[in-house]
N, C-alpha and C positions, 0 to 999 in steps of 0.2 A: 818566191812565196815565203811568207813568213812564217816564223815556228806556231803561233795560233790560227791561222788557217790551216793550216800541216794538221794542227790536232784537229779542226773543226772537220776537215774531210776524212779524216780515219775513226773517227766516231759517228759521221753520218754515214759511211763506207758499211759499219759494222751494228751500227744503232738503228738508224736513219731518224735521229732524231732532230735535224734540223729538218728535216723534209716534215714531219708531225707537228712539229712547231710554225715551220709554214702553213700550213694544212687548218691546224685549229685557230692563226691568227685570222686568216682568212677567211673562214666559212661563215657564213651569215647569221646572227643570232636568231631563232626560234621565237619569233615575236614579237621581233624588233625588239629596238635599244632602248632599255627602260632602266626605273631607278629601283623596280621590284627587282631585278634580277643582281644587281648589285647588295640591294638588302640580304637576300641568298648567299651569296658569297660572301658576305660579312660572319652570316652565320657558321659556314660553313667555317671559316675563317677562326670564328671562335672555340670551335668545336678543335681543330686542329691546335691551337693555343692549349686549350683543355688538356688535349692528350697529350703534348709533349711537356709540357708543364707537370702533369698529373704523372707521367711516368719517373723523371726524374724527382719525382716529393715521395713514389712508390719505393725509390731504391733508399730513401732514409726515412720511413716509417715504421714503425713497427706498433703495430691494433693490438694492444694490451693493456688492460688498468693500469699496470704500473711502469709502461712504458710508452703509452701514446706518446701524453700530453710532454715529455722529456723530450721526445724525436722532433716532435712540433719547437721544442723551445731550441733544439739541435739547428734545427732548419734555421730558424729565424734570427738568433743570435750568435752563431757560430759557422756556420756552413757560410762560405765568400757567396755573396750575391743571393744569399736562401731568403731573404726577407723581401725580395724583389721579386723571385720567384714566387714564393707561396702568396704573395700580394698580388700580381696577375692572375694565377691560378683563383684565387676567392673573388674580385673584382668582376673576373670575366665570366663568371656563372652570374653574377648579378647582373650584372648588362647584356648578358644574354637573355635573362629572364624577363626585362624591361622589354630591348629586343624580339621577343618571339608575341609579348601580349600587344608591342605596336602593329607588330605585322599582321596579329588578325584581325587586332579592330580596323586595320587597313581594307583584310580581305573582306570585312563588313563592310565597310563605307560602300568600298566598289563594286559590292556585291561578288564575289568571287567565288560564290558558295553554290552558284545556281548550273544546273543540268551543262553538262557533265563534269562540272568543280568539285561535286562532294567530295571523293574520297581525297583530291586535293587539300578542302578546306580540314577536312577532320583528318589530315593527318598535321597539319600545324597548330590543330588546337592540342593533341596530342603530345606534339612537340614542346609545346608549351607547359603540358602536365610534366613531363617528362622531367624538363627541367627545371622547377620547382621540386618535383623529386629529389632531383643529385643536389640540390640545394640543402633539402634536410636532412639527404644520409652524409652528405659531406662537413655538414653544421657538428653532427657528435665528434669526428675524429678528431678536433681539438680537443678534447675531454679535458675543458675547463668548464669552471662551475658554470658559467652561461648555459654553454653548450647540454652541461647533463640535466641541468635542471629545466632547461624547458626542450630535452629531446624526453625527459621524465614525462613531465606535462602532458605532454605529445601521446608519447605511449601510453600512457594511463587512460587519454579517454578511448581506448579500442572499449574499456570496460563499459562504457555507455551503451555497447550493441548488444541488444538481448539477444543469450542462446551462446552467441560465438564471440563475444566479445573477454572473459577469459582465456580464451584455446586463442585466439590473435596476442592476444596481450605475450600471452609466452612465447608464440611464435617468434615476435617484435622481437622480444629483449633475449632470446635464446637461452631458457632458462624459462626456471618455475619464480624466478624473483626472490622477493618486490623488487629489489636492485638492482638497478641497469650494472654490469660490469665487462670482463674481457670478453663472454658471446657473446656481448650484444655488440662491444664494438666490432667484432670481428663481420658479424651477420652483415651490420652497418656497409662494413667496409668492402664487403661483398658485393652487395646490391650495386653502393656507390659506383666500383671498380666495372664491378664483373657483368652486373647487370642491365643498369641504366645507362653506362656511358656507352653499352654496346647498343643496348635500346635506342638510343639517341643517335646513335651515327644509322642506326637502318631505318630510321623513322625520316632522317634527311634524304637520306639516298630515295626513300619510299616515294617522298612529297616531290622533289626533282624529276622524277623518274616519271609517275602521276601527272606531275602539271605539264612535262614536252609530250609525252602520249597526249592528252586534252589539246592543244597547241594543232598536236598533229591533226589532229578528227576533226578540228573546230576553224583550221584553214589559217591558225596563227588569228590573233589580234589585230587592227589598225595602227599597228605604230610603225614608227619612222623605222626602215631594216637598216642592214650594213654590217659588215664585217665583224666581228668581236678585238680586233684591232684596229683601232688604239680607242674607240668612243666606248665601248663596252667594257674594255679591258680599264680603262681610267676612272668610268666609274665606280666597279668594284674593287680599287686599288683607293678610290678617298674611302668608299662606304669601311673598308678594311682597317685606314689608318684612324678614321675618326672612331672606331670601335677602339682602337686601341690605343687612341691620344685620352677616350675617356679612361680607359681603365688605368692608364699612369697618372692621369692625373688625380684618383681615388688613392690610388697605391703613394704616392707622395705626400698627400694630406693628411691619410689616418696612415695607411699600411695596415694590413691584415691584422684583425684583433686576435691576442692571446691574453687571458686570464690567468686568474692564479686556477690549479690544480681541482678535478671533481674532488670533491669532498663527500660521501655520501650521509656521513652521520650530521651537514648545515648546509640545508637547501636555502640555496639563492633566489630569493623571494624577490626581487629585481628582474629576474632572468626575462628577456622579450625573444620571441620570434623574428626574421628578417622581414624587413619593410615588404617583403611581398606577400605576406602572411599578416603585416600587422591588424588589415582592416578585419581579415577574420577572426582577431583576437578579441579589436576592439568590439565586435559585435557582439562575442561571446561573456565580455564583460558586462556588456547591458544588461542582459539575457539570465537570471537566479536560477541556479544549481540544487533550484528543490524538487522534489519529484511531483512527476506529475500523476494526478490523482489516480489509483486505482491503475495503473498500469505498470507500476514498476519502473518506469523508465523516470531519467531526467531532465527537466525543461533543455540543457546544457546538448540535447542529443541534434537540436535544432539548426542552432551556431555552427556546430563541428562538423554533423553530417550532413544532414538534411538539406538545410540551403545550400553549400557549397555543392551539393551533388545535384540538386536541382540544375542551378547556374549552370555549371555542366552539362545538364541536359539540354536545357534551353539551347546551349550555342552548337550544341550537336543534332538540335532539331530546325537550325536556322534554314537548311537548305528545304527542309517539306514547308515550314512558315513563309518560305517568299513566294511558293505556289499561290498565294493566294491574292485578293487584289490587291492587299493594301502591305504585302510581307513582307519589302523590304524594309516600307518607313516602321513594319513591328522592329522588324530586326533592329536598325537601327535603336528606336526608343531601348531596345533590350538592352542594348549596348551602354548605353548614353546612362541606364538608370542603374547598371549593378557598376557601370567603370565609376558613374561619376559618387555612388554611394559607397563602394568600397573604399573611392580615393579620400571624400570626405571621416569614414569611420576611420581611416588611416592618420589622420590631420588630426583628428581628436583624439586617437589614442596619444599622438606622439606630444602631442598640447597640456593633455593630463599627466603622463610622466612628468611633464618638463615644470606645473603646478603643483607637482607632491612633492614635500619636500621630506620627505621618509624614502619615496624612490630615490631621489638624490643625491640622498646622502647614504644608502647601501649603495648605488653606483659609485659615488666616491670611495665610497671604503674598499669596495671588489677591485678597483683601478690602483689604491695603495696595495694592497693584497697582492695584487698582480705583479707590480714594482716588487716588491719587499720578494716574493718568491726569485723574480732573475736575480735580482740583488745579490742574495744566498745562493743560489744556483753559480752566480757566476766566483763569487768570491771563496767558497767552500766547498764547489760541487756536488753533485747530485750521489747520493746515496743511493746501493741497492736497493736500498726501499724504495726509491722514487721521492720526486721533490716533493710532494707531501711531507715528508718524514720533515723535511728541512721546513716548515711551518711549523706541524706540532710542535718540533721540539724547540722553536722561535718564542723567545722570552717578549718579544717588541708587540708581536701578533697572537702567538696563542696562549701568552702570559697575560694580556689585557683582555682577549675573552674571556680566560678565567675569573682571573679579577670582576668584571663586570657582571659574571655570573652569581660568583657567591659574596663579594666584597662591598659591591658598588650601591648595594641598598643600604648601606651604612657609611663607608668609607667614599669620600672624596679624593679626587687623585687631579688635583689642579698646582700649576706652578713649577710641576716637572718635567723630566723628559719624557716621550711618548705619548699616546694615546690618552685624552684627556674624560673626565667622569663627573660632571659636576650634580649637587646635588642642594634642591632648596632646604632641606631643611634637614643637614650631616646630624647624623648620633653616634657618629665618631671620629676619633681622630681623622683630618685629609693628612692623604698619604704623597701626598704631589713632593717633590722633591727630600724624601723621606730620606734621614741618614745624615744631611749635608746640617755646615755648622748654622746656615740660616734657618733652617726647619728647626734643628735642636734648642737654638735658643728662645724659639717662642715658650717651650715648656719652662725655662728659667725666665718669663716675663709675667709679674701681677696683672698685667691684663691680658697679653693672648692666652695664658694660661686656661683662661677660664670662656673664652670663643671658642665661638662652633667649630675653629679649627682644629681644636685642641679637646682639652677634658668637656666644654662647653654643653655638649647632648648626653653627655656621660652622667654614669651614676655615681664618676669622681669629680666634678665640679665644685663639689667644696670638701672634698676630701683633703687627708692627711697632707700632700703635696702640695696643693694649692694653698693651704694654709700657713704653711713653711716659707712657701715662695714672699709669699704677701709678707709675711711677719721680716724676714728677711730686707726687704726694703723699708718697712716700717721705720718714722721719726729719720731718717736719713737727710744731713745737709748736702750740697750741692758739690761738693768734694768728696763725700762718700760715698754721695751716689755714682759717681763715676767711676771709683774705682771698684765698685760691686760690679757694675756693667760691663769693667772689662775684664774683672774675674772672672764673671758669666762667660765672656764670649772667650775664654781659654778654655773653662771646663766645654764649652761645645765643638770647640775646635778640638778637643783630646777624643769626644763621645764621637766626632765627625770620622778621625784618625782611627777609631776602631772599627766604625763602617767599611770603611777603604775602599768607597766609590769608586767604580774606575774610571769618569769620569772628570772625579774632584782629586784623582793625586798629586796631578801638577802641583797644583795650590798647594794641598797640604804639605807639600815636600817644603816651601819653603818656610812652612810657622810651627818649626820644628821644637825652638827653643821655649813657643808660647803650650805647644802641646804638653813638654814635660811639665812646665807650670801647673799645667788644666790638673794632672793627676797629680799633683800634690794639692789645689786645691778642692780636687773632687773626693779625696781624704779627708780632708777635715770639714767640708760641706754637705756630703751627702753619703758618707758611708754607713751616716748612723742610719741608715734605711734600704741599702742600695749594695748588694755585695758585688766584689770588681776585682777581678783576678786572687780570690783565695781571700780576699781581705773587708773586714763592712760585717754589718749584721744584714739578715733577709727578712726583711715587711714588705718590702719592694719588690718590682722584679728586681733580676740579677741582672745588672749592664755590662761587666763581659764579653767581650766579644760584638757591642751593641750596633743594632743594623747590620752586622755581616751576613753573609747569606747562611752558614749556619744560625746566627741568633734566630733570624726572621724566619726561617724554615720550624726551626722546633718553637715558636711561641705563634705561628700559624696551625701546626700540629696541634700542641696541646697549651694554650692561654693558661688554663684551669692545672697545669702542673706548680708545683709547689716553690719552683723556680722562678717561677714568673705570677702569676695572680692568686694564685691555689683557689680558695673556695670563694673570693673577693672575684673571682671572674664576672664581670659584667655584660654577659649577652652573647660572648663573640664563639662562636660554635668551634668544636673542636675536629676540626676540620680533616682528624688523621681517620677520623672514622668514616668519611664521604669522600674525599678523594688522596688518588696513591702521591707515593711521596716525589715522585715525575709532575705532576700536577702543582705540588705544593712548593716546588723548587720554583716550577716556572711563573707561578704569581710573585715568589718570591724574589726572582731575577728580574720579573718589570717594576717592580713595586724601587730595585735598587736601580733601575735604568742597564740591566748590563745583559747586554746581549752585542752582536755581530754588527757591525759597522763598515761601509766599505769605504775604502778610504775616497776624499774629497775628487782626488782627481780619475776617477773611474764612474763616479757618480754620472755623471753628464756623458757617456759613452754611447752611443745607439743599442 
């Protein structure tokens, strides 16, 4: 006898668990062999995925604003094999939700609702609610912007309910508000955890449990019987594998979305609900958010509650509607007219994102967002603050919001590194490649001098500078113009060398001998206007230090100091009174291009 029969007799000996497994291959399935009962076991199937998946993403979460969305980035880009994991885990609630709404327009078709089906059918419609549930309590515990801004949405319309729609609202988000933060995710991750996924496994057990009592009373169905081994067992072993050849193959193509970080003070105005929600969104976007006359209430209460609760009715009132002569071909149409107009409002919502091109391009930007956050995450790590912190203080991203905030109705920022601002008709200087010897020499050129990219929208366009500039080339033959143009382009490789770009030092490292040049002719060129290190008279600003991140920080501060424009300031707001000097650095650090970089070959990393 061999050593694996030895063990298979001293654990049936003591188990008897080969005798249980003979037993259950053997015994006749309950209704014959069908492909509904496999459909079951797919579910079941998923459910069991659910939980051992969901357990293992339980032991590296932690449900806190400033620690979700890090545990989630934990998982996915650090943990061996965590982005496969949390990628089945999210897939498979969606295919199960796909899943649970074929099985009952199934039990429709077949009618499967009628005496003694009910508590059968409405506990898979149930099922269904259920899991659409853990779909949107498990949607916030990403706590990226997606996720809060439309579990926000979400939450906010409890307020559409007269009377109780306050007292919900708090209830939702765990807290008096307005802001979703750590009770809400925690409530969230309650529900999801504690709640519904227990909900859900006793709502299966219920429906299983339900439809072999009906089977039993009702004499079993007409179908072909036999064994549960091998023709039953092989079914629910494709229905299993095809349930879960879909979800790797979701998990392979996208893999589980992760965003940049909630933000609560810049609502993501992009943010959509999961395709299984979309048609109810798309309705609700038809549908104007005015009130309705003399009630108090909002048209908006229709979309959200109304019909969707209807529909629900309807399919929970399918089993008393086929009593009657004509109820199944109701039931059916009922079917046929919310599946096939939710699918349609569903097609148009996704139709019309995919034509706006203001959606497209905040999804584009949310998706750099989302990059540029692991980017920093992975090359500098995450601060006690959480990755948030590693945004704001991001010159690349929360330097060009800034910028765009206060800068960009004036200032252009085209031709440089970063995030681009263009503008038809600049009133002032573009800032686009600001600092470098190419930008600098436009101001030493009689014609860019005086374009929009320059003095051009200014109130200096035929000022003191441009005057000088022009006279300076003025009567010049073809031998002296040249050698003026390449004076110019030393004095801007010396102005360029005091920026000290960190992306232009290479270069300048090697036009070392033209730089000391540039300052001896930026001496006798422009000092009569222009003071530079201790030396020059002051009409000008002072270039000192020009373009370094000090210069650009205090002539962002105060333009109108006496250092730089004094009372000749033309327009440009003095910016130390509206925002702190963290603010003012960091326009100032995009404006130079310098911020965190990871290097080339980590770029391309999973």
């Amino acid at each position: 006898m061999s050593f694996w029969q030895r063990l298979a007799d001293w654990l049936e000996e003591r188990t008897g668990l080969k005798t249980a497994i003979h037993t259950c291959s053997a015994r006749a399935v309950l209704g014959g062999l069908c492909w509904g009962n496999a459909v079951r076991a797919a579910i079941l199937f998923g459910l069991i995925v659910q939980a051992i998946t969901g357990l293992v993403l339980w032991m590296h979460y932690s449900p806190s604003a400033q620690t979700a969305w890090e545990s989630v980035y934990y998982i996915q880009y650090q943990l061996p094999g965590g982005w496969l994991l949390r990628g089945i885990h999210h897939y498979t609630a969606q295919v199960l939700v796909a899943l649970l709404a074929l099985y009952v327009a199934g039990m429709v078709f077949l009618g499967e609702y009628r005496r003694p089906r009910e508590l059968v059918f409405w506990t898979a419609i149930f099922l269904f609610l259920c899991s659409m549930a853990l779909c949107l309590t498990g949607d916030l515990l990403s706590w990226d912007r997606n996720a809060f801004s439309a579990t926000t949405v979400r939450v906010r319309f409890l307020t559409l309910l007269p009377l109780v729609g306050q007292s919900l609202l708090k209830i939702a988000i765990g807290g008096p508000g307005p802001e979703l933060g750590t009770l809400t995710l925690t409530r969230f991750f309650a529900l999801h955890v504690g709640v519904l996924a227990f909900g859900f496994a006793l709502l299966l057990w219920a429906h299983v449990a339900l439809l072999r009592r009906v089977r039993v009373v009702t004499n079993a169905p007409p179908l072909p019987a036999g064994p549960y081994w091998p023709a039953q067992a092989v079914r629910n072993a494709a229905a299993c594998l095809l349930l879960m050849g879909v979800v790797l193959a979701l998990v392979g193509r996208e893999g589980a979305p992760l965003g940049s970080p909630a933000d609560p003070m810049h609502f993501y105005d992009a943010a959509r609900p999961e395709w299984s929600l979309r048609g109810v969104y798309g309705l609700s976007e038809m549908i104007p958010g005015s009130g309705i006359f003399g009630t108090g209430l909002s048209w908006k209460i229709f979309p959200i509650f109304i019909i969707p609760g209807l529909i629900v009715v309807l399919f929970l009132a399918m089993p008393f509607i086929s009593r009657w002569r004509w109820g199944y071909w109701a039931n059916v149409g009922i079917l046929v007219v919310i599946g096939g107009g939710l699918g349609i409002l569903t097609l148009l919502s996704y139709r019309a994102d995919a034509k706006d091109p203001r959606h497209q391009e905040a999804v584009a930007e949310e998706q750099q967002l989302a990059q540029r956050t692991v980017e920093l995450a992975q090359g500098q790590g995450i601060p006690p603050t959480g990755a948030l912190t590693l945004l704001k203080t991001d010159p690349k991203t929360e330097g060009a919001r800034l910028f765009e905030q206060h800068c960009a109705s004036c200032h252009a920022h085209v031709g440089g590194l970063g995030k681009e601002f263009r503008l038809e008709k600049p009133t002032a200087p573009n800032l686009g490649a600001f600092g470098t010897a190419q930008q600098i020499r436009g101001w030493l050129d009689p014609q860019r001098i005086q374009s929009p990219e320059y003095f051009g929208g200014t109130a200096f366009k035929n000022g003191h500078m441009v005057q000088t500039i022009k006279e300076m080339y003025a009567d010049l033959d073809a031998d002296e113009l040249k050698e003026l143009q390449e004076q110019m382009d030393s004095i801007a490789l010396m102005l360029a060398a005091e920026a000290n770009l960190p992306h232009y030092q290479a270069d300048l490292a090697q036009q070392k001998a033209r730089i000391d040049q540039g300052r001896t002719l930026f001496q006798q060129n422009c000092a009569g206007c222009h003071r530079f290190h201790g030396k020059g008279t002051q009409s000008g600003p002072e270039l000192t230090g020009y373009g370094s991140l000090g210069w650009l920080v205090e002539i962002t501060s105060n333009p109108a100091a006496a250092k730089f424009y004094g009372s000749r300031n033309d327009r440009m707001p003095i910016f130390e009174k509206e925002l702190s000097r963290q603010q003012i650095e960091l326009i100032a650090r995009f404006i130079r291009a310098e911020w965190y970089e990871a290097p080339k070959a980590s770029q391309n990393a999973r």
